[in-house]
C-alpha positions as CSV (number, residue, x, y, z in Angstrom):
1,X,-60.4,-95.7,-146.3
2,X,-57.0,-94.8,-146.0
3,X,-56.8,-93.3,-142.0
4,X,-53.2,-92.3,-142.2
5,X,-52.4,-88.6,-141.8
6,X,-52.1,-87.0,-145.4
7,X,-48.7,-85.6,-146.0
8,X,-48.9,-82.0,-144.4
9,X,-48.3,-79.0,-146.6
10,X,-45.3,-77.8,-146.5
11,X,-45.5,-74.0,-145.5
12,X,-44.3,-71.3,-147.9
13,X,-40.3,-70.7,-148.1
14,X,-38.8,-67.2,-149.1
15,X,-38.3,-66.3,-152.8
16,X,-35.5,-68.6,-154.1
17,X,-34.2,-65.3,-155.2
18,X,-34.0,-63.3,-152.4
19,X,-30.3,-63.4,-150.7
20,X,-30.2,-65.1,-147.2
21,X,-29.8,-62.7,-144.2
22,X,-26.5,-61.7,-143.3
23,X,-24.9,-62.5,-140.2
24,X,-25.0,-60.1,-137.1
25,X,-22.7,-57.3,-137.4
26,X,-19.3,-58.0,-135.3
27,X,-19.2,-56.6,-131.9
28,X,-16.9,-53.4,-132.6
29,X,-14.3,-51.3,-130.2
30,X,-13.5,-54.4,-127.9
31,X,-10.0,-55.4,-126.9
32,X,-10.2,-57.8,-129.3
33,X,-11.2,-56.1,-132.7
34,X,-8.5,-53.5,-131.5
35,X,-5.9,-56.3,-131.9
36,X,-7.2,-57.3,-135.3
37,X,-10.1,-54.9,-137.0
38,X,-9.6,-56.4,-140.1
39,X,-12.2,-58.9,-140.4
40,X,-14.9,-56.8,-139.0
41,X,-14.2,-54.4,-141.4
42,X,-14.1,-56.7,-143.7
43,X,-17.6,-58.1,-142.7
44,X,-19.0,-54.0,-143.0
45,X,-17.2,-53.4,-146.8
46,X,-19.3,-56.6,-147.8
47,X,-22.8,-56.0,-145.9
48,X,-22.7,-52.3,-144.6
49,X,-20.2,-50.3,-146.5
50,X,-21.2,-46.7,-145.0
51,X,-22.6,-48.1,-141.1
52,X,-24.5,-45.8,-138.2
53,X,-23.3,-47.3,-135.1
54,X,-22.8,-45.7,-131.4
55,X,-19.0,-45.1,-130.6
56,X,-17.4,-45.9,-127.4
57,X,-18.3,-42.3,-126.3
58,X,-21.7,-42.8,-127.0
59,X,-22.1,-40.4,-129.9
60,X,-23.4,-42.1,-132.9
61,X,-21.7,-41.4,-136.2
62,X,-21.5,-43.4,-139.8
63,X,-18.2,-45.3,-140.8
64,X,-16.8,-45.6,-144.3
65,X,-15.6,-48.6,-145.4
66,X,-15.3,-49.1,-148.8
67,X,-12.2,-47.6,-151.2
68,X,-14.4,-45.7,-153.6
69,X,-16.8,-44.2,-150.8
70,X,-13.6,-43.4,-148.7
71,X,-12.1,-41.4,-151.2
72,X,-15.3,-39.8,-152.3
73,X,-16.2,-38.7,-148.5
74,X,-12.9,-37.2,-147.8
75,X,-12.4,-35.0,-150.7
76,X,-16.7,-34.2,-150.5
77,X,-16.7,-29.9,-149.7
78,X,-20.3,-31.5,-148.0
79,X,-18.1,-32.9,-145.4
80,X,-17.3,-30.5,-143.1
81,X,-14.0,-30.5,-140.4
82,X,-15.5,-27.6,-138.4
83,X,-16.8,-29.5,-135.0
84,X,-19.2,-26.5,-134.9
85,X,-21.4,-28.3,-137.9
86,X,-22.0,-31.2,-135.6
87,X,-25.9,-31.4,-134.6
88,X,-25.5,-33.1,-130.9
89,X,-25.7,-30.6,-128.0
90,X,-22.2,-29.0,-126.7
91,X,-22.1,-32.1,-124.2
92,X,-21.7,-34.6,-127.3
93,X,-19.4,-32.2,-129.3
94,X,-17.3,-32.1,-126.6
95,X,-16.6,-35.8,-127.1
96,X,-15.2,-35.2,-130.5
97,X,-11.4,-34.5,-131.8
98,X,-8.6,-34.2,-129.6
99,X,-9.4,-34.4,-125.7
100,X,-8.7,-31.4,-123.9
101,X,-8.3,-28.8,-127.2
102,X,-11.3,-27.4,-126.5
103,X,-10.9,-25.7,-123.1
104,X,-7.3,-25.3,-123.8
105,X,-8.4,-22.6,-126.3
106,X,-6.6,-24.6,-129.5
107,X,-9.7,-25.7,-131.7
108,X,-8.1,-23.4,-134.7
109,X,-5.8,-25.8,-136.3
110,X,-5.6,-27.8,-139.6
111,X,-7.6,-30.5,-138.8
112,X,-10.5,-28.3,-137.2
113,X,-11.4,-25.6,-140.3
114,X,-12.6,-25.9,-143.8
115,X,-11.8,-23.4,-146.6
116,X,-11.3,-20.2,-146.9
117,X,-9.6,-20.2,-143.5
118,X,-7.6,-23.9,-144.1
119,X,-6.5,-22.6,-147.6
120,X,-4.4,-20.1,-145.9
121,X,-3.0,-21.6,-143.0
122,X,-2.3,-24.4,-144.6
123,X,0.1,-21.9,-147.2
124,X,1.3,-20.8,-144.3
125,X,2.9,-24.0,-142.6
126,X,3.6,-25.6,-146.1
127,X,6.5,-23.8,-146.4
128,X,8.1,-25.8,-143.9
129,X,7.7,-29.4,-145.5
130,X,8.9,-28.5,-148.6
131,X,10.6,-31.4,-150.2
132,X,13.7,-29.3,-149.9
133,X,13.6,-28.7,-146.3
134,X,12.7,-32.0,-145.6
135,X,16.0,-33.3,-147.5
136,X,17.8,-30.9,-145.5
137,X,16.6,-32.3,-141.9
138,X,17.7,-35.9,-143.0
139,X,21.2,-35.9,-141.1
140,X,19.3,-34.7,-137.7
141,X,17.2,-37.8,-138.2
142,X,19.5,-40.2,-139.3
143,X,21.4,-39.1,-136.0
144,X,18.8,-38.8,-134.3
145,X,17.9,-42.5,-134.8
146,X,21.1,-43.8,-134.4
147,X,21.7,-42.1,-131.2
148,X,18.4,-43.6,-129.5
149,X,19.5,-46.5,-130.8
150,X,22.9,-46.3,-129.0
151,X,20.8,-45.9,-126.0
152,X,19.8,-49.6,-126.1
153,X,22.1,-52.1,-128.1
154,X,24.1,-53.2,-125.7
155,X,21.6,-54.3,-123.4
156,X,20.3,-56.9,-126.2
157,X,17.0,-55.4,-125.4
158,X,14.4,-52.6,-125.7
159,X,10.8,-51.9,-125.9
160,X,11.0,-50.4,-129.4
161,X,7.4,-48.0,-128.7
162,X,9.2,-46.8,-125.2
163,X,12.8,-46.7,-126.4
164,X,12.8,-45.8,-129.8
165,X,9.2,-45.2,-131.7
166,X,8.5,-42.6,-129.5
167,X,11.3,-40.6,-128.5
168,X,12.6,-40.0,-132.4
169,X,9.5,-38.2,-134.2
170,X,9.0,-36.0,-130.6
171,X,12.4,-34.9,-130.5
172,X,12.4,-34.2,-134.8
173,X,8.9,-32.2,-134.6
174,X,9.9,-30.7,-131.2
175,X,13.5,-29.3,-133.7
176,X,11.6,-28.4,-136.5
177,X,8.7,-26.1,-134.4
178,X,11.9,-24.7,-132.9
179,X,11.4,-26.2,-128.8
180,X,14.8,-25.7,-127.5
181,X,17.0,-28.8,-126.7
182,X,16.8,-28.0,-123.1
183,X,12.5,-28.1,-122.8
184,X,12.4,-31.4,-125.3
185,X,12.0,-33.7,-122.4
186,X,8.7,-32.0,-121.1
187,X,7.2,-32.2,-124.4
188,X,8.0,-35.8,-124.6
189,X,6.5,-36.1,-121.0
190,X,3.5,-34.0,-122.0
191,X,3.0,-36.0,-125.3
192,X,3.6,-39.5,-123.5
193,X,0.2,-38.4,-121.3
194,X,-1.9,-38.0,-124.5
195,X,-1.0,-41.0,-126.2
196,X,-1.5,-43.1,-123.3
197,X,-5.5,-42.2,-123.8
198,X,-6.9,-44.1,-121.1
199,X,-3.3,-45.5,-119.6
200,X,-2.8,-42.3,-117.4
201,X,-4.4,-40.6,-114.3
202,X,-7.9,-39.5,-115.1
203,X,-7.8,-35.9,-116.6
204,X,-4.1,-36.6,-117.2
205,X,-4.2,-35.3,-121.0
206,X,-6.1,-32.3,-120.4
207,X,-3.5,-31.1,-118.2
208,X,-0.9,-32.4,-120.5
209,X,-2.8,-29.9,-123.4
210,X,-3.0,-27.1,-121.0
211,X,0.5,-27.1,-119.8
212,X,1.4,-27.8,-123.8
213,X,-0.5,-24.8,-124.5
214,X,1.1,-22.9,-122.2
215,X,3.9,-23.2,-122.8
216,X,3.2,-22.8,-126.9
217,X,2.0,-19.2,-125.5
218,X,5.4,-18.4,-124.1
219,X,7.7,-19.7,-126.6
220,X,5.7,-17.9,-129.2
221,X,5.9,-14.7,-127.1
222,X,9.8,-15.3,-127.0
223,X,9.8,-16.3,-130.5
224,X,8.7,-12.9,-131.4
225,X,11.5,-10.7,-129.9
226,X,14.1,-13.3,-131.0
227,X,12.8,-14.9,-134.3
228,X,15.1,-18.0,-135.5
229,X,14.8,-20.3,-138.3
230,X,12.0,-22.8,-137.5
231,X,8.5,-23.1,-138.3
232,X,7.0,-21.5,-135.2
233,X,9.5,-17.8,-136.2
234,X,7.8,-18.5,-139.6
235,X,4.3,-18.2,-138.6
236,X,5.0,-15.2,-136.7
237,X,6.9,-13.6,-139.8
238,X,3.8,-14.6,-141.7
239,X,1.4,-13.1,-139.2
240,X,3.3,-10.1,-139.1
241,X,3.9,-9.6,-143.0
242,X,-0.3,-9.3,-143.1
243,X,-1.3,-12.7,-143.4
244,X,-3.7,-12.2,-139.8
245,X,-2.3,-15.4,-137.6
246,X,-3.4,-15.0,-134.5
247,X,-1.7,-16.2,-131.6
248,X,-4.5,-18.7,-130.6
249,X,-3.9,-19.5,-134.3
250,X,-0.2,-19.7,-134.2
251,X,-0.3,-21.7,-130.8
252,X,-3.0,-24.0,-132.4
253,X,-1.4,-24.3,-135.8
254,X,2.4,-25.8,-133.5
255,X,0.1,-28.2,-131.3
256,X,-1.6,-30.1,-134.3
257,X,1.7,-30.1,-135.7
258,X,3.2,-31.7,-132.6
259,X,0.5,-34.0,-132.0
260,X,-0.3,-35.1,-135.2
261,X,3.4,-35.6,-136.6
262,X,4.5,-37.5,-133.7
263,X,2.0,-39.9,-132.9
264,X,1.3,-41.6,-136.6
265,X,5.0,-41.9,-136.9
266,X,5.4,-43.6,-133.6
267,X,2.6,-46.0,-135.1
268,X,4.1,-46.1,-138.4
269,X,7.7,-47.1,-136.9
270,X,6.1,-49.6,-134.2
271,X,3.3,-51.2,-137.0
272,X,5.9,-51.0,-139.3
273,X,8.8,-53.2,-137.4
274,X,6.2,-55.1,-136.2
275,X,4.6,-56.4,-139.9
276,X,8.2,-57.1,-140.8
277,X,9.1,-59.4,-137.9
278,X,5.7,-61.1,-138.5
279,X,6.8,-61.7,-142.1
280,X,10.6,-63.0,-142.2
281,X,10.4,-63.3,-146.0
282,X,9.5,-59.7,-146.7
283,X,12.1,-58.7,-144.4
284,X,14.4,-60.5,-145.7
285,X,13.8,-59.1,-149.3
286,X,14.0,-55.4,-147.8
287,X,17.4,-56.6,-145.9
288,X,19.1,-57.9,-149.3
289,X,17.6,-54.8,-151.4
290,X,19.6,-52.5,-148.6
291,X,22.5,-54.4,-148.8
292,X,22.4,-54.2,-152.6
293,X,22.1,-50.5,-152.9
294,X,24.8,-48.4,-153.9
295,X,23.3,-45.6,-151.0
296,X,23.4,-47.2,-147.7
297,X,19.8,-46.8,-146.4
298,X,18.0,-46.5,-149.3
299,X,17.0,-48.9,-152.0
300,X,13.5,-48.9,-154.1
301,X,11.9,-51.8,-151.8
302,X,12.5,-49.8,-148.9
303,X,10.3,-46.9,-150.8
304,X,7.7,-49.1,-152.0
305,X,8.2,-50.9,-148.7
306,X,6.8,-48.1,-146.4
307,X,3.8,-47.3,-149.2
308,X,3.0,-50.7,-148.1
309,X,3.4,-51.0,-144.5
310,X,1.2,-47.9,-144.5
311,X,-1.6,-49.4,-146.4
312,X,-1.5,-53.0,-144.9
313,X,-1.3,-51.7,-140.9
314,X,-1.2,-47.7,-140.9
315,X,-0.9,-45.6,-138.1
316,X,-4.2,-43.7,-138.7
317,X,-7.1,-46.6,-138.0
318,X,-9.8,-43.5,-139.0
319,X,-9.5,-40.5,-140.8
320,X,-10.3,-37.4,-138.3
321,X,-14.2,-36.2,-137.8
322,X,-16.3,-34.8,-140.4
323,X,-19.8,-33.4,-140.5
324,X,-22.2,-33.2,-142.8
325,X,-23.5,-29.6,-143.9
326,X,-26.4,-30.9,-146.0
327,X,-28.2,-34.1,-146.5
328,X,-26.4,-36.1,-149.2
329,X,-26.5,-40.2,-150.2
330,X,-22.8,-41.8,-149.3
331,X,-22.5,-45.5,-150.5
332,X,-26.4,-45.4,-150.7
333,X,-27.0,-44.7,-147.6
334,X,-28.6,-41.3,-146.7
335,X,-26.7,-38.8,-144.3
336,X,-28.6,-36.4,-142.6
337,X,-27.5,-32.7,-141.9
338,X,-24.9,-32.9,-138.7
339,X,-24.3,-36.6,-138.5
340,X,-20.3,-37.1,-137.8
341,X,-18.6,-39.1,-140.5
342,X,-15.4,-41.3,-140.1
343,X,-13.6,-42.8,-142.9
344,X,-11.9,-46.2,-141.8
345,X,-8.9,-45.5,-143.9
346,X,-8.2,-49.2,-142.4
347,X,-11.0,-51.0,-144.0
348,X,-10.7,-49.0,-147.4
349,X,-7.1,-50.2,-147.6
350,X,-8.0,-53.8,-147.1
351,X,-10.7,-53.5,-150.0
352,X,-10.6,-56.3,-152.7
353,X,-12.2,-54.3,-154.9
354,X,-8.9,-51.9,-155.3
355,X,-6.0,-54.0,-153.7
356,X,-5.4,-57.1,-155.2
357,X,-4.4,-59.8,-152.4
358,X,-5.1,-57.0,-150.0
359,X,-4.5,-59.1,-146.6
360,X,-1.4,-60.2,-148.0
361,X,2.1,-57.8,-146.8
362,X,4.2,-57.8,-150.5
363,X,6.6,-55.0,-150.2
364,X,7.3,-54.6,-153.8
365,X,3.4,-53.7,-154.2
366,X,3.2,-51.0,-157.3
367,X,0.2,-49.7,-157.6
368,X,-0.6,-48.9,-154.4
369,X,-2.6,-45.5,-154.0
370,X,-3.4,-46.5,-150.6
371,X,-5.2,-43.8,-148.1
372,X,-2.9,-43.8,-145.1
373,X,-2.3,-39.8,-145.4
374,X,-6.0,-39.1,-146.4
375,X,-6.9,-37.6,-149.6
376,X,-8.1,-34.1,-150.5
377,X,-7.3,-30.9,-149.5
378,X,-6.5,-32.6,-145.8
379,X,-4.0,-35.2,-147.3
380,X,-1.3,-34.7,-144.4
381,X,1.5,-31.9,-144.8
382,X,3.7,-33.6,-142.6
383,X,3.7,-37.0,-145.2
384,X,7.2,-36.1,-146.8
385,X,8.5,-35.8,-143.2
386,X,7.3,-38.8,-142.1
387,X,8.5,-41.0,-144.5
388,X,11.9,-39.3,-144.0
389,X,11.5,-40.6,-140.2
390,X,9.9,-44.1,-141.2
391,X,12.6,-44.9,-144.1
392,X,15.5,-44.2,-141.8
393,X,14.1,-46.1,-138.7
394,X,13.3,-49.4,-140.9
395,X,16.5,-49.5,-142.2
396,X,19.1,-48.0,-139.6
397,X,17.3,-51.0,-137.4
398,X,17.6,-54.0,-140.0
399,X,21.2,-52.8,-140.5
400,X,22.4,-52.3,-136.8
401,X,20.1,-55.0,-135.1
402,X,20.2,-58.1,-138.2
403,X,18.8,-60.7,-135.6
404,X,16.1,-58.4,-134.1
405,X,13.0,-60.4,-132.8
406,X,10.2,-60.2,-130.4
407,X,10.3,-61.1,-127.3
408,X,6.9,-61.8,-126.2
409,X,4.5,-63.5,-128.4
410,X,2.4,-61.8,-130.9
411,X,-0.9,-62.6,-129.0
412,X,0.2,-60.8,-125.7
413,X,0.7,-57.7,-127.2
414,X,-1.7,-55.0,-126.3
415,X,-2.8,-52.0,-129.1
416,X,-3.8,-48.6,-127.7
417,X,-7.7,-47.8,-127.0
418,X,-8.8,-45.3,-129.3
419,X,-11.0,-44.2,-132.2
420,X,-8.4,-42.9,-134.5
421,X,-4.9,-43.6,-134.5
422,X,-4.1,-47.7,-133.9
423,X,-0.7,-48.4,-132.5
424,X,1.0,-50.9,-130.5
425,X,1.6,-50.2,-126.1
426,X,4.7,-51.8,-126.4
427,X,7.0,-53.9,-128.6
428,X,9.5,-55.3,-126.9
429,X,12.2,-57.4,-128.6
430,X,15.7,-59.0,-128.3
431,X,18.7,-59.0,-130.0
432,X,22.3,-59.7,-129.7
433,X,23.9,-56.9,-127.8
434,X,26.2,-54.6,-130.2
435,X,28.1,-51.8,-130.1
436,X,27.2,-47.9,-129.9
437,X,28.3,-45.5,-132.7
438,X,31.7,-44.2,-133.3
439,X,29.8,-40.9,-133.1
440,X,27.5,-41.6,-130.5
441,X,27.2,-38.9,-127.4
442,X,25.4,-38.8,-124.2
443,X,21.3,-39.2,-124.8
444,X,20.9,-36.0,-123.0
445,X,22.4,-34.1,-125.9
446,X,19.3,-34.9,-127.7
């Protein structure tokens, strides 16, 4: 008799067809998945396209990650952008969309109101990004740029987010609303607070919305009895030709313009310069294709350029809340009545499935329907203007700074806190000193 042990049974192993488990999600909203998202989001397009997850705020709401579900979500009428659709109690809503719009009476804007009532504001403020108009306000940023520019050269220096990203889209909105010259600097004071999130003294940007909204109050007031030719005289025209804008709606319609069309360009600019000095031999191809072109400042990689600097790194991280107004099934997963909705317009432009090679920067990129304005009936009005105010930053800095460079290395830069916009604190970077322009004045003629 044999008295070794018999061979023990081995104990049943899964189906050889079933798919191992994934890995465990990737921690999100830490410091260090706000200096690079991209492979967490890449891990969610592969395992959990459309994800429930809890948000720094502690509100719970599902992400969209995927290309085809981002672009199905933000043109879905289901969708809501009326906060007033969201489920939670007033305490959670509260933690939604701008900070400090809600007590600051200026909830009635764009970004906040779904058809019948965006259809016609929207008409409204159109008129004033008209391709035409835009084309017209090129020389004021052209100078502009060069002028803030001239502020700096010759110190071989600058933080280009402190210096130069911010300052130019502030002061180009602040001319366009129709802020005179002489109250720019508060708005750039006020808009500094709001951008700095959690940077600033705590209830900093509430304040900063209140006084913003009060003054938006008076100028309107003024506006009235001495109507010019900016946007702000055109909404009062309109609400006075029978179109109903109110003044909450007139006030709120200039603060989302403010707020929304400065802040992605400063992240456009600052992403922007930053991909190109972290890839010498795209910016090099931009540089020759500007030094080839018969228009100085424009050439048809610089076009094709921005397209791509906005899909690769784009100033808007997440397109801006949604709620749901019925159950409906989004990238098969089921979405109940009042759960919030982002779209990660900076996964979907990362997706495989749409971009080919879509980690890699190529400037010349063709096909490139990329999401970084949205989609829909919300793709951004303010678009043409930005890309006026991202075209002639790129290339007025690679022609007057050649030898630009940073000045600290890439991994102690720090990006903003924040859900939806993703910018950099600071860029600083060197360069040899130069000379100001011919027709350069004192920066407080801005």
């Amino acid at each position: 008799m044999n008295d070794s042990p018999a061979p023990s049974t081995p104990e049943p192993s899964a189906c050889p067809h079933e798919a191992a488990p994934a890995a465990p999600a990737p921690e999100l909203f830490t410091w260090e998945f706000a200096s690079d998202p991209y492979p967490a989001y890449a891990w969610l397009r592969e395992h959990r396209p459309v994800h429930r997850t809890a948000l720094p705020s502690g509100v719970e709401a599902w992400l969209v990650t995927r290309y085809g579900d981002a672009r199905q979500a933000l043109a879905d009428s289901r969708l809501s952008k009326n906060p007033a659709n969201h489920a939670e109690s007033p305490h959670a809503k509260g933690k939604t969309g701008i900070p400090g719009e809600r007590k600051a009476e200026l909830m009635t804007h764009l970004l906040n109101i779904d058809p019948p009532d965006h259809t016609r504001l929207r008409r409204l403020v159109s008129k004033a990004f008209t391709p035409r108009r835009v084309a017209e306000f090129a020389p004021r940023v052209q100078e502009l740029t060069d002028r803030l520019i001239d502020g700096f050269i010759e110190e071989g220096k600058a933080d280009l987010i402190h210096d130069f990203a911010f300052p130019l889209p502030i002061y180009a909105i602040c001319d366009l609303l129709g802020v005179p010259r002489e109250d720019q600097d508060d708005f750039r004071d006020w808009a500094g607070m709001m951008i700095r999130h959690g940077g600033g003294p705590r209830g900093g940007v509430a304040r900063s919305v209140k006084k913003m909204r009060g003054y938006l109050a008076e100028l309107i007031h003024r506006k009235r009895e001495n109507p010019g030719d900016d946007l702000i005289s055109g909404l009062i025209r309109a609400s006075d030709h029978g179109e109903h804008l109110t003044e909450n709606e007139a006030a709120a319609m200039a603060f989302i313009l403010l707020f929304a069309g400065f802040e992605t360009t400063v992240n456009l600019i600052g992403n922007g310069t930053y991909a190109l000095l972290r890839h010498p031999e795209q910016r090099a191809r931009l540089e020759a294709s500007l030094e080839a072109s018969p228009v100085p400042g424009e050439s048809a990689l610089l076009a094709t350029g921005l397209e791509e600097l906005l899909r690769f790194d784009g100033p808007v991280e997440m397109a801006t809340w949604r709620y749901a107004t019925e159950p409906l099934t989004l990238g098969g997963e089921e979405i109940a009545a009042g759960d919030p909705v982002l779209v990660v317009l900076a996964a979907a432009d990362r997706d495989p499935e749409r971009f080919r090679d879509p980690d890699t920067l190529d400037l010349a990129r063709s096909d490139n329907q990329h999401l970084g304005y949205g989609h829909g009936i919300h793709y951004c009005l303010g678009a043409p203007l930005a890309r006026l105010e991202g075209q002639t930053a790129l290339a007025t800095l690679l022609r007057r700074l050649p030898d630009l460079r940073l000045a600290e290395e890439p991994t102690d830069l720090r990006w903003r806190g924040g859900l939806i916009m993703r910018g950099l604190r600071t860029l600083p970077v060197e360069f040899e000193p130069g000379n100001r322009s011919e027709k350069s004045d004192a920066l407080s003629t801005l």
